[in-house]
C-alpha positions in Angstrom: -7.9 -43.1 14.5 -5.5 -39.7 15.1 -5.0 -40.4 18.5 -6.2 -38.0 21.4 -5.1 -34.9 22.1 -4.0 -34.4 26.0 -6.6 -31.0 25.8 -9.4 -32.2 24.1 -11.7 -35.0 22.8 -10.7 -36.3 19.3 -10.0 -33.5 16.5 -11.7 -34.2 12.9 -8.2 -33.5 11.6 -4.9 -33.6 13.1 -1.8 -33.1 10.6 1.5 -34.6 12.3 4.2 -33.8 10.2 6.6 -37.2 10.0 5.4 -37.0 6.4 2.9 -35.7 3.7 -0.1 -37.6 5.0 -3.1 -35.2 4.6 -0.6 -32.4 3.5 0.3 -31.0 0.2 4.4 -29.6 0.5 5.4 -26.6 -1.4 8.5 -24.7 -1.5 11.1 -25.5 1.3 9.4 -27.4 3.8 11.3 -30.4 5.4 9.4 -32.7 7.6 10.0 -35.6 9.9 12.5 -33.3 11.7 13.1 -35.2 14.9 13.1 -33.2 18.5 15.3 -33.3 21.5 15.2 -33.2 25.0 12.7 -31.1 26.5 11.0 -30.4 23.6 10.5 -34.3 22.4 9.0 -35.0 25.9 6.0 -32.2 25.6 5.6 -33.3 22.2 5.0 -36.9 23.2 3.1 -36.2 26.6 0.5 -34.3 24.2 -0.1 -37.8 21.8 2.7 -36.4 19.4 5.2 -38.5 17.7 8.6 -36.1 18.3 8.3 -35.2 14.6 7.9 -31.4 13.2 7.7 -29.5 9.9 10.8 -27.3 9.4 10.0 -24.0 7.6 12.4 -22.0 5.5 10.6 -19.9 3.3 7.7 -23.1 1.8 4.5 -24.0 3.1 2.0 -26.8 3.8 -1.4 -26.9 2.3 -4.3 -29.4 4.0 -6.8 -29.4 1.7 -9.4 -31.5 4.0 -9.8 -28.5 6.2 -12.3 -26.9 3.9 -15.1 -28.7 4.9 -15.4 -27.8 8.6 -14.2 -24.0 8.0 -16.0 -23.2 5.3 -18.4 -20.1 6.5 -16.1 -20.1 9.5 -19.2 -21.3 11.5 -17.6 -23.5 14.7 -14.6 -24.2 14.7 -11.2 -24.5 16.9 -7.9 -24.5 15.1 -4.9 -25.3 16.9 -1.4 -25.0 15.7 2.1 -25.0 18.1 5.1 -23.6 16.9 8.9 -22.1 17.4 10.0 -19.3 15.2 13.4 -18.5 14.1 15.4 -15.8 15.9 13.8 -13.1 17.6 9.9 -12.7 17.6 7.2 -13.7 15.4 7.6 -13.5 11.7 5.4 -14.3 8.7 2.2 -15.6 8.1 1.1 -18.8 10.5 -2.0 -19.9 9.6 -4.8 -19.0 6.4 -7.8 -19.8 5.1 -10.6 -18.3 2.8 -13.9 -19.6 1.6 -15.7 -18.0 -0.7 -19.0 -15.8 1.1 -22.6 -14.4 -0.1 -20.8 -10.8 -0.8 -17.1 -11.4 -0.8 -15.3 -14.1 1.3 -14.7 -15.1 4.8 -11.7 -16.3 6.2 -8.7 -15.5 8.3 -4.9 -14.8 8.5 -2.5 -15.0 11.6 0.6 -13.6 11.4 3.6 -11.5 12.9 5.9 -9.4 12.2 8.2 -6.9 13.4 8.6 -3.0 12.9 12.0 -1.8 12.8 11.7 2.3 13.3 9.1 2.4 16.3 10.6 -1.1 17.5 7.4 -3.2 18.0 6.6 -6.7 17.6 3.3 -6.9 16.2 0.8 -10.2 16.1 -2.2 -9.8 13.7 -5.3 -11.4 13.0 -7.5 -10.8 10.0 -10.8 -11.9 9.9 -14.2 -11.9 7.5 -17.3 -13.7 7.9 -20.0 -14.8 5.7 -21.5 -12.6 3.8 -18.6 -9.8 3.2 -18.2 -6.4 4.0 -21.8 -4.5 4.4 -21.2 -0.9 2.7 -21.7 0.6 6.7 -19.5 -1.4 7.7 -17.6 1.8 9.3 -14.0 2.2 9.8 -11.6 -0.2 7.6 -9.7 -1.9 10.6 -8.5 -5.6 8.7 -6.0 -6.5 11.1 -5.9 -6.7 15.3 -2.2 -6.1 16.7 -1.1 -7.1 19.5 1.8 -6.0 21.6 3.9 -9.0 22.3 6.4 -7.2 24.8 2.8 -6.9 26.9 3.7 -10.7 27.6 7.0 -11.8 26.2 7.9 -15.4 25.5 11.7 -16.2 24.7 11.9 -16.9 20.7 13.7 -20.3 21.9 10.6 -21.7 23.7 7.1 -22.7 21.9 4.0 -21.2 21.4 0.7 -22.4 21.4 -2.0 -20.2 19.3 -5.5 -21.1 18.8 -8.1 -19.5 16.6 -11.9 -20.2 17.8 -15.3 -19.4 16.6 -18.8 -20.4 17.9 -21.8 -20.0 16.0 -23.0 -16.5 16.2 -19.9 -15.2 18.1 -17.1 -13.5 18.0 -13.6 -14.6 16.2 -11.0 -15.4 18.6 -7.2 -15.7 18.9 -5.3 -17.1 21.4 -1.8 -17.4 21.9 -0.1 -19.0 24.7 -3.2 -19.5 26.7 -4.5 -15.8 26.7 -7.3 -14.4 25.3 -5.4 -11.7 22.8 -8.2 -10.8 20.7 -11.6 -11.1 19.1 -13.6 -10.1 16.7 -17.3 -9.1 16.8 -17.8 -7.7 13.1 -16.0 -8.6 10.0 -13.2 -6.7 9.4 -13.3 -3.9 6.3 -10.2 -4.7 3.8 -9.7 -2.1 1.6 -8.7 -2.1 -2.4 -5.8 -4.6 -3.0 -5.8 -6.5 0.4 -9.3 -7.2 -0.5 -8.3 -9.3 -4.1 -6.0 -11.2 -1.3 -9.5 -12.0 0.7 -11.2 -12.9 -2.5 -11.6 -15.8 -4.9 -12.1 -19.2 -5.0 -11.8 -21.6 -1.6 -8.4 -22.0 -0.5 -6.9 -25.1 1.6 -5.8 -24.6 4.9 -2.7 -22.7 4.1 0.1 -23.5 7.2 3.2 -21.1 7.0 2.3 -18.4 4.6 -1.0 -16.4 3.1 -3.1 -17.8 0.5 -1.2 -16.6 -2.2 2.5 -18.0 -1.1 3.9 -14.8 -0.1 5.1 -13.9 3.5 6.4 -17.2 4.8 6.5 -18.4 8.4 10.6 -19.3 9.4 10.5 -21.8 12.0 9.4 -24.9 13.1 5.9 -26.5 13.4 5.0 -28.9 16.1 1.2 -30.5 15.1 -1.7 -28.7 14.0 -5.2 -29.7 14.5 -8.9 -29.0 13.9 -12.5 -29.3 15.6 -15.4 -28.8 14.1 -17.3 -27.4 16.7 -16.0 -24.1 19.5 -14.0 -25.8 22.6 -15.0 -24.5 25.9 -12.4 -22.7 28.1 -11.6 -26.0 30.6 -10.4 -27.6 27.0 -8.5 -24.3 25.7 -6.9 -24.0 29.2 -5.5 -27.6 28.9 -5.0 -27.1 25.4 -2.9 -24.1 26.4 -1.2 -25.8 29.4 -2.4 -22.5 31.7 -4.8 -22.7 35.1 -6.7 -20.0 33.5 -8.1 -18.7 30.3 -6.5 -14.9 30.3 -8.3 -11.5 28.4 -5.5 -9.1 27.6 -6.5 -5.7 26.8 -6.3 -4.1 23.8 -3.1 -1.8 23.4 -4.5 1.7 23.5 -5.3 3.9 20.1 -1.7 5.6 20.2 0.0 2.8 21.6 2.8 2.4 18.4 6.0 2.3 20.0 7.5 -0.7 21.1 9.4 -0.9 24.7 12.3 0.7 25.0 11.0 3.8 22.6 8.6 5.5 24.3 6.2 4.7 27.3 2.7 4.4 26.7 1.8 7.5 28.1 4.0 9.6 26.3 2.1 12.5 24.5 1.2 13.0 21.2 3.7 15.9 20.8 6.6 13.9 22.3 5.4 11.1 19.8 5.6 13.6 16.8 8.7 15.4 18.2 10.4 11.7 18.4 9.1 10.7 14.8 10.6 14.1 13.4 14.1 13.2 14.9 14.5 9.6 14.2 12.6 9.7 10.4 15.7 11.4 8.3 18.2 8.4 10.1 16.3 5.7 9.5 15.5 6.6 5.9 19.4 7.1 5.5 20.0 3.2 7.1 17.6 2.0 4.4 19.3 3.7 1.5 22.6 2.0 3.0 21.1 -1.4 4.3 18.4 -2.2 2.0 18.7 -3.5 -1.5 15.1 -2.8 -2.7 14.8 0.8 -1.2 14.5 3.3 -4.1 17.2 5.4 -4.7 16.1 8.6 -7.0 12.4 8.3 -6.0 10.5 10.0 -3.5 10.4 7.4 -1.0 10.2 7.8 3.3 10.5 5.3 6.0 6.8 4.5 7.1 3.3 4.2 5.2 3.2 6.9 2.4 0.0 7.6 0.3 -2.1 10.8 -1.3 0.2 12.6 -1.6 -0.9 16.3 -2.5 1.3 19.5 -4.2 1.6 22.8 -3.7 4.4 25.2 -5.4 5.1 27.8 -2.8 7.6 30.9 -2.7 10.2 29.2 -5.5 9.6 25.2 -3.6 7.9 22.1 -4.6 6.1 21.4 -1.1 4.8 17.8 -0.6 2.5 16.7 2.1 1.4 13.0 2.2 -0.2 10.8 4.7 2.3 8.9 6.5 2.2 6.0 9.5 4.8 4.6 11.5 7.6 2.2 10.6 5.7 0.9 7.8 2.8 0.3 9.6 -0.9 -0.7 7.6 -2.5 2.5 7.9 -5.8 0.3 8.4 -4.3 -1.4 11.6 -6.9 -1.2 14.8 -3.9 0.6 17.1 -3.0 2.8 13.9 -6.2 4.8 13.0 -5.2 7.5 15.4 -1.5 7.7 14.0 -2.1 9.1 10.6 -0.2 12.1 10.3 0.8 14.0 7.6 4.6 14.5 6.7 6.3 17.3 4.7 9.3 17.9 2.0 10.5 20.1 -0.2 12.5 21.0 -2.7 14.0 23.9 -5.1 15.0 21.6 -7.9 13.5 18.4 -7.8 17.0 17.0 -6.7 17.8 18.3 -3.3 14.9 17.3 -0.9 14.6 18.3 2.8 11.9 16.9 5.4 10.3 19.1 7.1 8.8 18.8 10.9 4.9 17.3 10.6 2.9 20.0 9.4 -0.2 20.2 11.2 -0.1 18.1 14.9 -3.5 17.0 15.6 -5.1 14.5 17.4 -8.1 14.5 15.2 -7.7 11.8 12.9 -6.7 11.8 10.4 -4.9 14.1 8.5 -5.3 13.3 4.6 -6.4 14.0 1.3 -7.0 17.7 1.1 -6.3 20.7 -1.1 -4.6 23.9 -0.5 -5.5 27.3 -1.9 -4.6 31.0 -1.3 -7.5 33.1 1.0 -8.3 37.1 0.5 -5.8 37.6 3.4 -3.1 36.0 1.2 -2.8 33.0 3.6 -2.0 29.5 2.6 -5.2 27.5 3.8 -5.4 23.7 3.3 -8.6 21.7 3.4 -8.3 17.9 4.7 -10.4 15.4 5.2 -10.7 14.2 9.0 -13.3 12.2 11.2 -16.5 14.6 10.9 -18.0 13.4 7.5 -18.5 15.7 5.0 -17.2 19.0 6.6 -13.4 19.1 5.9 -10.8 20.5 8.9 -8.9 23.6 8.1 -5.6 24.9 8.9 -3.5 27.8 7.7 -0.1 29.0 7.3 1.3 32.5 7.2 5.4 30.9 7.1 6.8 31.5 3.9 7.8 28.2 4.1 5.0 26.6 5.3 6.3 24.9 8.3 4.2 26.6 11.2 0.3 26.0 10.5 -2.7 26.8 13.1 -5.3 24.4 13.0 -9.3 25.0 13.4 -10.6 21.4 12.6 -14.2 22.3 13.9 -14.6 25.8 11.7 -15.8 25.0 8.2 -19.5 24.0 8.2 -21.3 22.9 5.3 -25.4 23.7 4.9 -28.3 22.1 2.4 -26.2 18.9 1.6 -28.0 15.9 0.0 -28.5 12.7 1.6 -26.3 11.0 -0.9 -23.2 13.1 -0.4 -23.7 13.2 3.3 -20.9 10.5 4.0 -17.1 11.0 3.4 -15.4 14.2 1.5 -12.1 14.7 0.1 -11.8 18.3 -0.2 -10.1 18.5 -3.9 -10.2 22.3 -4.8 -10.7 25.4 -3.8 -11.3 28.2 -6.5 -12.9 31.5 -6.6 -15.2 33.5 -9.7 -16.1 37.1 -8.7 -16.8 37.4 -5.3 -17.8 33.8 -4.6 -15.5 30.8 -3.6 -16.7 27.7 -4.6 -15.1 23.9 -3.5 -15.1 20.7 -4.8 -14.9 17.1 -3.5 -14.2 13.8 -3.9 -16.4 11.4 -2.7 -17.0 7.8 -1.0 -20.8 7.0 -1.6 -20.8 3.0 -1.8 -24.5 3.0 -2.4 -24.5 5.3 -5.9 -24.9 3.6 -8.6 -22.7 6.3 -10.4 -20.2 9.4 -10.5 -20.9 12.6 -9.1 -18.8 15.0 -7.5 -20.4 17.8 -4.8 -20.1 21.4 -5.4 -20.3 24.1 -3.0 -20.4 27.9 -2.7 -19.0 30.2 0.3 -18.5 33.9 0.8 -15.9 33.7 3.3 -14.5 30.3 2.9 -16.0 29.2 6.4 -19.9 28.3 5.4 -20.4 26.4 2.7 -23.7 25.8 0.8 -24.5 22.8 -1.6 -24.6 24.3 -5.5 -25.3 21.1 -6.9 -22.7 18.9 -9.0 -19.4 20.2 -10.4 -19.3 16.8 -12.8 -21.6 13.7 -12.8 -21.4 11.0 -15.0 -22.9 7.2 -15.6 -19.4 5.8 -16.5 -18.0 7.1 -14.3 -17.1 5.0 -10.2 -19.5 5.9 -7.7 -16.9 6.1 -5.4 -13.6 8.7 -6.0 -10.9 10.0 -3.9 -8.2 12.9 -3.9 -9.0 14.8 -6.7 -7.2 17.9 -7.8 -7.9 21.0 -10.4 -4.5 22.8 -12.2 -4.9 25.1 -15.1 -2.9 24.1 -17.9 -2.3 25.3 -21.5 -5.6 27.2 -21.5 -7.3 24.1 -20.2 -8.9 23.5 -16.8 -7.8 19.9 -15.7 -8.9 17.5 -12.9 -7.6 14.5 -12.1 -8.9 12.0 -9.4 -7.9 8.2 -8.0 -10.8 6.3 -9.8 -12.8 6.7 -13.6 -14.6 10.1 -13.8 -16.0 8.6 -16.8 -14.9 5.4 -18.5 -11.2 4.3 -18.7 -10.6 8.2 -17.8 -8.8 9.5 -14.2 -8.3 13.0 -15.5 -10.4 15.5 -17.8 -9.7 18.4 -19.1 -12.3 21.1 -20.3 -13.3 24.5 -18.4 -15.3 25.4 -15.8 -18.6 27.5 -16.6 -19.5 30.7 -14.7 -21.3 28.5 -12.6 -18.5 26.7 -10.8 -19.6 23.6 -12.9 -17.3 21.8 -15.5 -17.5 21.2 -18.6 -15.4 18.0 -19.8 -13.7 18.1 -23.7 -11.3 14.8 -23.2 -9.6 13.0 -20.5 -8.0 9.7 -20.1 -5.3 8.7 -17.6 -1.7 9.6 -16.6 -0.2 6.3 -16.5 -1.0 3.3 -18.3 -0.7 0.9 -15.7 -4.0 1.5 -14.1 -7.2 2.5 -15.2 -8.8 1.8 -11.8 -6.4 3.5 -9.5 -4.2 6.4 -10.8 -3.6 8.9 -7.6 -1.3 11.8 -8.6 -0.4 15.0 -7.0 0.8 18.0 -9.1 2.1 21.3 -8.2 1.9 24.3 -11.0 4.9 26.7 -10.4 4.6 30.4 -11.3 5.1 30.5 -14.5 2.5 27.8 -15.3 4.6 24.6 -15.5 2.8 21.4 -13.9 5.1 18.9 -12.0 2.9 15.5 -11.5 4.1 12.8 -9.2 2.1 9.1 -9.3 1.5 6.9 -6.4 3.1 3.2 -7.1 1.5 0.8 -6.7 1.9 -1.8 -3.5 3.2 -5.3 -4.4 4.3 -6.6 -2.0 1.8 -7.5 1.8 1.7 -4.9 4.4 3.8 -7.2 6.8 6.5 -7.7 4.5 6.8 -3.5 4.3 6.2 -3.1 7.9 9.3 -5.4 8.6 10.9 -3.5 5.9 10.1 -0.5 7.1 8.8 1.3 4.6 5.7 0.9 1.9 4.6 2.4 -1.3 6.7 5.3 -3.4 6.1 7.3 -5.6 7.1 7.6 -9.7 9.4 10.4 -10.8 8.5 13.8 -11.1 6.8 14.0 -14.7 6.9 17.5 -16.5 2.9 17.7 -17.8 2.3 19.4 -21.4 -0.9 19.9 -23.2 -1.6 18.5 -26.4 -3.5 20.5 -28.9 -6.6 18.1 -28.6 -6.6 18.9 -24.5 -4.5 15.4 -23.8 -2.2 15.4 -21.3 2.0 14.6 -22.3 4.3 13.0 -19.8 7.9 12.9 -20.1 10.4 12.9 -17.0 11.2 15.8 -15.7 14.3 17.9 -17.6 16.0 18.3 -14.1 16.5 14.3 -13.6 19.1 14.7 -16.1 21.6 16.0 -13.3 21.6 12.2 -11.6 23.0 10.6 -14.7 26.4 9.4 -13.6 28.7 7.3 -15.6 27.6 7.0 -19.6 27.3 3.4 -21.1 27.1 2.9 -25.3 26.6 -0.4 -25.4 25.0 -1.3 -21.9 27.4 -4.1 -21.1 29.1 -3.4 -17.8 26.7 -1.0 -16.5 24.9 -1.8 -13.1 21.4 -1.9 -13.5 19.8 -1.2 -10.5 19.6 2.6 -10.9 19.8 3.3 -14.4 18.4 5.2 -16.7 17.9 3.5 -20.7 17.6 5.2 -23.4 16.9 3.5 -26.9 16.1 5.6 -30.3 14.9 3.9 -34.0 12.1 4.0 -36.3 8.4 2.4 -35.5 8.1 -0.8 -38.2 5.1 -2.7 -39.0 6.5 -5.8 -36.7 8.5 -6.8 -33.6 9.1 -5.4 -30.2 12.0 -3.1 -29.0 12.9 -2.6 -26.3 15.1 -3.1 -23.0 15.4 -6.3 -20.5 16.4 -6.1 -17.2 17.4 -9.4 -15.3 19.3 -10.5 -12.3 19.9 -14.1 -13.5 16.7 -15.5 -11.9 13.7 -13.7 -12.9 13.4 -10.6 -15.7 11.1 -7.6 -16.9 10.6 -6.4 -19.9 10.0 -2.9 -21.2 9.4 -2.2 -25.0 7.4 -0.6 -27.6 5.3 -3.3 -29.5 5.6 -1.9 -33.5 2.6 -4.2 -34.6 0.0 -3.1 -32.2 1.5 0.4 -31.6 2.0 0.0 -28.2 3.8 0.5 -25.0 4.2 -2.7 -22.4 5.8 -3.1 -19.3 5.8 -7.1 -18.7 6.6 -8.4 -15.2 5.3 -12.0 -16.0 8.7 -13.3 -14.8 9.0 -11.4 -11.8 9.2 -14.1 -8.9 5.8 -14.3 -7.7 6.9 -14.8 -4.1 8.1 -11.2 -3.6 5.9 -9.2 -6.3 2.8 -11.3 -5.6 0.3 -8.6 -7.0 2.4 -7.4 -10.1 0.2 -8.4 -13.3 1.2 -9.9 -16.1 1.5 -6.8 -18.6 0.6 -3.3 -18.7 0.1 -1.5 -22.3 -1.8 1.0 -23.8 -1.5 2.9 -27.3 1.4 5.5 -28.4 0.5 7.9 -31.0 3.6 7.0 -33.5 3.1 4.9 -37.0 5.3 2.9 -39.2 8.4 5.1 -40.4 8.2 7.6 -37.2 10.9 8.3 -34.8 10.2 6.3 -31.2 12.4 7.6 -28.5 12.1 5.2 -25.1 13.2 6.0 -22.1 13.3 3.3 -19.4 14.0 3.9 -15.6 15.1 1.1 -13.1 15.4 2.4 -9.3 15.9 -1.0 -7.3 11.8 -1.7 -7.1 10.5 1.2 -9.2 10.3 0.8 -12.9 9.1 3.3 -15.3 9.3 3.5 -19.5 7.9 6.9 -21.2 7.6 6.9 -25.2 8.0 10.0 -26.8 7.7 12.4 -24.0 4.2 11.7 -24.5 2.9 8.3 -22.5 4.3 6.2 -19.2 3.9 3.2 -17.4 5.3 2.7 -14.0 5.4 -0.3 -11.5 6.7 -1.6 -8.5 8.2 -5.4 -8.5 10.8 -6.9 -6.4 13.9 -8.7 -7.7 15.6 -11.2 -5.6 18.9 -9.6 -6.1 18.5 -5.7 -7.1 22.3 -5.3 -6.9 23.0 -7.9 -9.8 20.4 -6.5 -12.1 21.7 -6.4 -16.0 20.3 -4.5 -18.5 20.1 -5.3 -22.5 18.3 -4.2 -25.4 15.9 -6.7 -26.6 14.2 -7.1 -30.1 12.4 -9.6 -31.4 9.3 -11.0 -33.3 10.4 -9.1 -36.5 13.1 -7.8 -38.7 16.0 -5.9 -37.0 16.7 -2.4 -37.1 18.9 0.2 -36.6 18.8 0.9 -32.9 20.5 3.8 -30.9 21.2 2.7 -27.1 22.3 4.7 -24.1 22.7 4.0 -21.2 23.5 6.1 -17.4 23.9 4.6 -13.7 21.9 7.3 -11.8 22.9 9.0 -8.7 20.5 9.0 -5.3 19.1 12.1 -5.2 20.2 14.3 -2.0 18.2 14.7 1.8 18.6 16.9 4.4 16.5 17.8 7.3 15.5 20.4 9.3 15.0 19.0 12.3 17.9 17.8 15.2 18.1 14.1 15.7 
């Protein structure tokens, strides 16, 4: 027998943690850890045994849980716990069993946000039977405040996570009610692979997949296979009363001591504005994994979209707080769009947010030039399918007027009458016509909406500007350039089979015609969102969003999540194929000049290797920190370019795969020119200015990072290696801080 509980008749399971018994240790993880004083006497008087788990970056795994929580029917989980220095940090408590559509399960965890100065505690949830396609907006995580009810980081907490049979899914913590949850939360793209899979045991001190780890100590944990009623959770929680705290409100992002929650949305902007160009200066100083020569903000960044304005590259992108989930419940009406520019691809300033509006949320859009000569962007906001509308008549496009309620679309079909993504704006004769990108999770395949306008204000449905059976039903921030004669579109997901972009021409009609297509970066063929901007004299600068590797808590208590790749100068290949090589202007960050590589420091680096294509072996360059490696290199035998993160520690690049490749257009006895980039997290190789990979992964050590070149699997040859230690590239603002 386990021995009672104080709160509660007898769990099924109860995990004390003198040893392994019931419990599977990995990682750093020491138990038996005896307690003193206070804390040994409310260990005992609850039927411990004075004993806890002591967590320093491992975690416990207790396998025999599965049985009662699997379809997360009734249930009461109880853990108590003391982190390590101030607040709540890393992931407490996991579990996911596999459901009808998906998988159900949960994850409780904390974290804390450094720019907007909040302690956040948050608790995912699914249920059986997945995600319905209505499910309505993605919202996978609950936060709550902690400074609403603070508890000393010295003293223990008590959380509890309780579902009855047909309920809701509840979380307590310290005896109050902090949150439940009615409907299965939505978990979008990669957090949903994290949700997915096979059944997992009980997973104490980290997610399901190792990463995020609980620091602290862990007092008993234990499990009922049925919903205790309040009298028991009040005993449980040592409290005369079972407390409801309210949900922080919609814009209630800013921790105490930053701004009240009252303050209004244009003091929130105005205080974002002066405190974003510090704080991404104290991560370029202060943290070892913050890119350098990339485009990369404090906060959220995503979608970024182009637009090549009186001499600048201007940049608009979605952005949320302090690198806050975008998805979080208390985040939806936060996203914002942010601005920066620049005259040479080197000198960036940000700008103040463009367009301040409460209507969320500002993203995804496209930006054209109206018969009055102003600059007009379409976004996609909260109505559906009709896109909001602003427009700028600044020369540098910092003052915009929004009418979010103006454009009105007529005749549209049932099965585009869900979310658009305006993606261009074009016009032929007298007529404008627009295209969109679309989220329609019950089509079986690609189409994307066309529409015709007079005035740019009404819209009627023309039919479809592309549709194709390969192509993913669902598709997101496209975008349309001209290029070398060709008309080219480019969108996040296939347009047709293993293709993001096409090129081909559009007919008198407004519709397009496809030639060829295939992707920009041979990473992904799933997921490839770039944003372009096409100077005056024709020449197309592409940017890619990186991938995320690491979990949204880790980058929210980093501050910062996602980047983008460098900016790629786009050429058009006789047969209508895009080229990508870095840009020429990247050249002015090479610093100090390496031939060999020995001595050089790695972390921001550029590599570049020259010798002739064989019929075997790899060549290439490794970069290492002592620990862990990646390799980049050109594969003679299969004619093909890899990026290999295989040995990237797991831990902190949980989501990298194994190896990206895909084909280069070089045979035995040609010329191959590589050209790898390493910027702390960021990693990019390009063979002959023609195809790229790109990834994010996270070294333990950026700062001790080596780079050699590596060849193998085949004869040697004569190879030409040079290497450069790359500069940061330079920020300014325009606002005062």
């Amino acid at each position: 027998m386990l021995g009672p509980l104080r709160a509660a008749s007898d769990p099924v399971q109860r995990w004390r943690f003198a040893d392994e018994t019931g419990l599977k240790s990995i990682g750093k993880v020491t138990l038996g850890v005896a307690l003193e004083g206070d804390a040994l006497s409310a260990s005992l008087a609850r039927g411990g045994d004075g004993k806890v788990a002591r967590f320093e970056g491992g975690r416990l795994l207790a396998g025999d849980a599965q049985p009662v929580l699997k379809g997360m029917k009734d249930f009461t989980l109880y853990l108590r716990l003391k982190s390590e220095g101030d607040g709540l940090h890393g992931t407490v408590l996991a579990q996911r069993q596999p459901g009808r559509q998906g998988s159900c399960g949960f994850d409780v965890s904390g974290w804390h946000m450094p720019l907007i100065q909040r302690q956040h505690f948050g608790f995912q949830g699914l249920f059986e039977g997945g995600l319905p396609p209505n499910a309505g907006p993605w919202s996978p995580a609950i936060n709550v405040d902690l400074d609403q009810y603070p508890v000393p980081a010295s003293q223990w907490r008590d959380v509890v996570v309780r579902m009855k049979k047909g309920g809701p899914l509840q979380l307590y913590l310290d005896g109050r009610l902090v949150m439940e949850r009615m409907k299965p939360s939505a978990v979008p793209g990669i957090e949903a692979k994290a949700m997915s899979g096979a059944a997992s045991p009980l997973c104490i001190g980290s997610a399901f997949d190792g990463s995020q780890p609980f620091r602290g100590w862990v007092d008993e944990v234990a499990l009922w296979d049925r919903a205790l009623d309040d009298a028991e959770l009040q005993k449980l929680g040592g409290v005369s009363e079972i407390v409801k705290v309210a949900k922080p409100r919609g814009d209630r992002v800013f921790g105490t001591g930053v701004l009240t929650p009252d303050t209004t949305a244009a003091r929130r902007y105005d205080w974002i504005d002066a405190k974003l160009p510090g704080f991404r200066e104290h991560l370029e100083k202060t943290d070892p994994h913050f890119p350098r020569f990339h485009l990369t903000l404090p906060g959220e960044q995503w979608n970024r979209i182009g637009v090549f304005h009186n001499g600048k590259h201007h940049l608009f992108f979605g952005w949320t707080t302090g690198g806050c989930f975008r998805y979080f419940d208390d985040a939806l009406e936060n996203i914002v769009w942010q601005h920066i520019v620049s005259e040479d691809l080197i000198h960036w300033t940000i700008l103040p947010m463009p367009i301040r509006s409460q209507q969320w949320p500002n993203e995804n859009g496209t930006f054209f030039v109206n018969d009055q000569g102003e600059i007009v962007t379409f976004y996609y906001g909260d109505r559906g399918t009709e896109p909001r509308m602003a427009v700028s008549r600044d020369p540098d496009l910092v003052n915009w007027e929004s009418f979010p309620d103006r454009v009105r679309f007529s005749g549209v079909p049932d099965e585009f009458k869900t979310r658009h993504d305006p993606s261009a704006v074009f016009k032929k004769g007298d007529t404008w016509h627009l295209v969109c990108t679309t989220v329609r999770p019950q089509a079986q395949a690609m189409g994307l909406p066309l529409y015709k306008s007079k005035d740019t204000i009404h819209w009627e449905y023309a039919g479809k500007f592309f549709e194709d059976a390969t192509g993913r039903a669902i598709n997101e921030c496209g975008q349309l350039f001209r290029l070398g004669g060709y008309d080219v579109f480019t969108s996040i997901h296939p347009l047709t089979k293993d293709t993001t972009y096409m090129t081909g021409h559009i007919r008198d009609d407004g519709t397009f015609a496809r030639e060829t297509g295939g992707v920009p970066d041979l990473l992904s063929r799933s997921y490839n969102d770039v944003s372009s901007t096409v100077d005056d004299a024709g020449r197309v600068t592409m940017w890619r969003f990186c991938n995320v590797v690491r979990g949204f808590r880790d980058d929210s208590a980093a501050g910062w999540r996602n980047t983008y790749s460098l900016p790629r100068d786009v050429r058009m290949a006789p047969d209508g194929r895009l080229l990508f090589r870095p840009a020429p202007a990247l050249e002015k960050l090479r610093g100090k000049h390496f031939r060999p590589l020995v001595g050089m420091q790695a972390a921001q680096s550029e590599v570049r290797l020259q010798f002739t294509a064989a019929e075997q072996g790899e060549t290439g360059v490794r970069l290492a920190d002592g620990r862990n490696h990646l390799d980049a290199y050109y594969d003679h035998a299969k004619r093909e370019l890899v990026l290999d993160c295989a040995a990237m520690p797991r831990e902190l690049s949980f989501r990298v795969g194994s190896a990206a490749r895909g084909p280069v257009n070089v045979k035995p006895g040609d010329t191959v020119t590589l050209r790898f980039f390493s910027d702390r997290s960021v990693f990019e190789i390009y063979a002959n200015d023609e195809v790229v990979i790109s990834n994010a992964a996270f070294f333990h050590n950026p700062d001790s990072l080596k780079a050699a070149a590596l060849h193998r699997k085949g004869p040697k040859i004569p190879l030409t290696v040079d290497g450069w230690e790359m500069t940061p590239l330079e920020w300014s603002s325009a606002m005062k801080r």
